[in-house]
Every structure is written in C-alpha cells, then in structure tokens.
RODO-992315 format. One record per residue (C-alpha): x, y, z; residue number from 1; chain; residue in three letters. Coordinates in steps of 0.25 Angstrom, whole numbers. Example, Ala and Ser with C-alpha at 12.3 -4.5 7.8 and 13.67 -1.06 7.14 Angstrom:
BEGIN
<<49,-18,31>,1,'A','ALA'>
<<55,-4,29>,2,'A','SER'>
This chain:
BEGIN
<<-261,572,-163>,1,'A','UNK'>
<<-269,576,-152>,2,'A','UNK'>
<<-277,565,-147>,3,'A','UNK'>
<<-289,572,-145>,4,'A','UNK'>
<<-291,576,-159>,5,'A','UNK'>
<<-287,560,-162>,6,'A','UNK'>
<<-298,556,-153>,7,'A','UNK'>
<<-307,567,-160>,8,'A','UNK'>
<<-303,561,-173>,9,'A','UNK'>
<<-306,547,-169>,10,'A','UNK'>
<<-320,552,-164>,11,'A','UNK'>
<<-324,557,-176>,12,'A','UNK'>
<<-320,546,-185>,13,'A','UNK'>
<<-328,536,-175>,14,'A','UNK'>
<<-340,548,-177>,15,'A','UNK'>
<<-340,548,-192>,16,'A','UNK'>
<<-337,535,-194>,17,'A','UNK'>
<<-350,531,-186>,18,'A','UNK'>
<<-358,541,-194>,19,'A','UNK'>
<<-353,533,-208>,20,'A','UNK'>
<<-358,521,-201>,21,'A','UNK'>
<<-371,526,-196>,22,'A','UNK'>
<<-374,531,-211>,23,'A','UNK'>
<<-370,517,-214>,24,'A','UNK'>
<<-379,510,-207>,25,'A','UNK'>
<<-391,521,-209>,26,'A','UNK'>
<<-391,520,-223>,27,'A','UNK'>
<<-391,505,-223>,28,'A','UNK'>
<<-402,504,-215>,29,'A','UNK'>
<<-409,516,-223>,30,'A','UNK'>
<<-409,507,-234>,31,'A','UNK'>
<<-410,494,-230>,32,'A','UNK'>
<<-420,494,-217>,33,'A','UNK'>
<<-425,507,-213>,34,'A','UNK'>
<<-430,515,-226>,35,'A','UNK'>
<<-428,505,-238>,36,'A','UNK'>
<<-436,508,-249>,37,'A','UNK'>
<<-440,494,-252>,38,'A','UNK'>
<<-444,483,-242>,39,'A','UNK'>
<<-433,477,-238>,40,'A','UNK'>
<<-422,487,-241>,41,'A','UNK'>
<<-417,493,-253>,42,'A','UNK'>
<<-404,486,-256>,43,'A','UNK'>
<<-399,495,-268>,44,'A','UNK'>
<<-400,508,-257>,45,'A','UNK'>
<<-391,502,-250>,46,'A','UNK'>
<<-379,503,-259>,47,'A','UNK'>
<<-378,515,-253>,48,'A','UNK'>
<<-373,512,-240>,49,'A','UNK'>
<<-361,504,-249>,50,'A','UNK'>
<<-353,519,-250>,51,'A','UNK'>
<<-353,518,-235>,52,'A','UNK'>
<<-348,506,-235>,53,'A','UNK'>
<<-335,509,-243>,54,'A','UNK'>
<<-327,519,-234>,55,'A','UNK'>
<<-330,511,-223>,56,'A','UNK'>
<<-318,505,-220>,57,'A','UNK'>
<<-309,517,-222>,58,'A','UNK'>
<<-319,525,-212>,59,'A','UNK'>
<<-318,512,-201>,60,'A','UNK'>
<<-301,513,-206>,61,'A','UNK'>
<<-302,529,-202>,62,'A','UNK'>
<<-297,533,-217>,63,'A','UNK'>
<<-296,547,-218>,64,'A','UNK'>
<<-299,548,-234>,65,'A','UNK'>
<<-311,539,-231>,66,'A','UNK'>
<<-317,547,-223>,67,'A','UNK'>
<<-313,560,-233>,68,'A','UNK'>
<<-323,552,-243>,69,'A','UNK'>
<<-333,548,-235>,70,'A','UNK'>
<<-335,564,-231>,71,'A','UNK'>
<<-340,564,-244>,72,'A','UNK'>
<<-347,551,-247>,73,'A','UNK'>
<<-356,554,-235>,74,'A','UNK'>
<<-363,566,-241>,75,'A','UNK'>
<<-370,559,-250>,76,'A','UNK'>
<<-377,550,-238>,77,'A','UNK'>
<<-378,565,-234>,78,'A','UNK'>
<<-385,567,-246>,79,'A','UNK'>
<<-394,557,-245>,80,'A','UNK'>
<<-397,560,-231>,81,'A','UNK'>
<<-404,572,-235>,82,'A','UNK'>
<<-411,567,-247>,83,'A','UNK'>
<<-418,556,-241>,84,'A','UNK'>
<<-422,562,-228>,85,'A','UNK'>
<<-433,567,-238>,86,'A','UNK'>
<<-438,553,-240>,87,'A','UNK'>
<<-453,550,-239>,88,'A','UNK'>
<<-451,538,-229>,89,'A','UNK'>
<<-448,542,-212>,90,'A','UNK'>
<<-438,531,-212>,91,'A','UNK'>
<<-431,535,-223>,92,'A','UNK'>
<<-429,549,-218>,93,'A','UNK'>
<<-424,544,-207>,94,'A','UNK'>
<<-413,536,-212>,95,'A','UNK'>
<<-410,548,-221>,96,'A','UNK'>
<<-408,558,-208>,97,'A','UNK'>
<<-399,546,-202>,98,'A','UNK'>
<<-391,545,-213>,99,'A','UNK'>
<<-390,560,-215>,100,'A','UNK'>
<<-386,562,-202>,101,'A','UNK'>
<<-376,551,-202>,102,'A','UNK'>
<<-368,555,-215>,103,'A','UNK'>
<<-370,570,-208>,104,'A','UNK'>
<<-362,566,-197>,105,'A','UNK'>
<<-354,559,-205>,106,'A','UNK'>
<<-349,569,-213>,107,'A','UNK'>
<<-347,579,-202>,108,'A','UNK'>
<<-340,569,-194>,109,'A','UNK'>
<<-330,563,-206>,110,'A','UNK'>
<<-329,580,-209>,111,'A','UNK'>
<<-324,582,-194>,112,'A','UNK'>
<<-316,568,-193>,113,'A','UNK'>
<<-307,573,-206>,114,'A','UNK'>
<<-306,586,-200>,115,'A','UNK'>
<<-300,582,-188>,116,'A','UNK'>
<<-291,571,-193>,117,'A','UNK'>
<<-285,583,-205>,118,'A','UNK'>
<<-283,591,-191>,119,'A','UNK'>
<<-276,580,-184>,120,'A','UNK'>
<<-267,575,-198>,121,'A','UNK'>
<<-263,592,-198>,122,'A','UNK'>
C-alpha cells in the first residue's frame, strides 16, 4: 500500500475519532454542568452519553465494523442537535450547535475514513 494513503488513513481515524470524543465530552457537560435542566445536573439525561461510551474501545482498537455502526448511531446525536438548538435557554442552544457540529464531523469524517480504508483493502 502506498504510504501516503496509509498516512491519509491514520489522519482521519485520529480526525474522527476526536470528533467521537468531543461529542462525548460536549454532551456530558450539556447535561451535567452547562444547561441541566435541574440545579445540579440532570442525572437521568445523561444515560445518553452511555451509547457513546459502548464502541469506545473498538474506535480506540481502530475496528473497521465499529466504526461502520457508529456511522449510524451518530445521526441520532445528529438528530438531537437540530432539535435542541430550538431550545428556549442561550446555553442550551449552544451545547446543541456543539454537539451538532461535533457528530456533523463525525459522520463526514468516519464516511471518509471508511472510504479510504475500502480503497486502500481494493
């Protein structure tokens, strides 16, 4: 294989496997510090961040089918993104347009990433 398409691989595993973790910590602190919507954090809103959790160590182990499934499983952060960036509270939009951007780039990146590495396996 030609290592300037191994390099390009290994540039946008590292890109979107950033991303993940970026949604990750943006939707934990969504929930927990910067827009709760109870004093304190609302503990139950952030069962949500557990589905990021899961393929974690396939993502950090460069798994190709984890990365296949967590294509899909992002646009429903995608999703939410949207939603909430129609919320009445400032903060909250904001977390939402962070979150949306993250699992945006996300899901272009892992897109581009699994392109590359079908390429490189042809």
């Amino acid at each position: 294989m030609n290592e300037k398409k191994m390099v390009k691989q290994q540039i946008l595993q590292k890109m979107a496997l950033s991303a993940w973790l970026a949604l990750l910590l943006v939707n934990l602190g969504w929930e927990w510090l910067f827009a709760p919507l109870r004093a304190g954090g609302s503990w139950l809103l952030l069962l949500k961040v557990v589905p990021l959790l899961l393929p974690l160590a396939g993502l950090l182990k460069n798994k190709i089918y984890t990365y296949q499934y967590c294509s899909l499983l992002v646009l429903f952060y995608v999703a939410e993104g949207v939603v909430r960036l129609f919320d009445n509270n400032i903060n909250s939009r904001i977390c939402a347009a962070a979150s949306f951007v993250c699992a945006a780039a996300f899901f272009i990146l892992d897109l581009w990433y699994l392109s590359a590495r079908r390429k490189a396996c042809v």
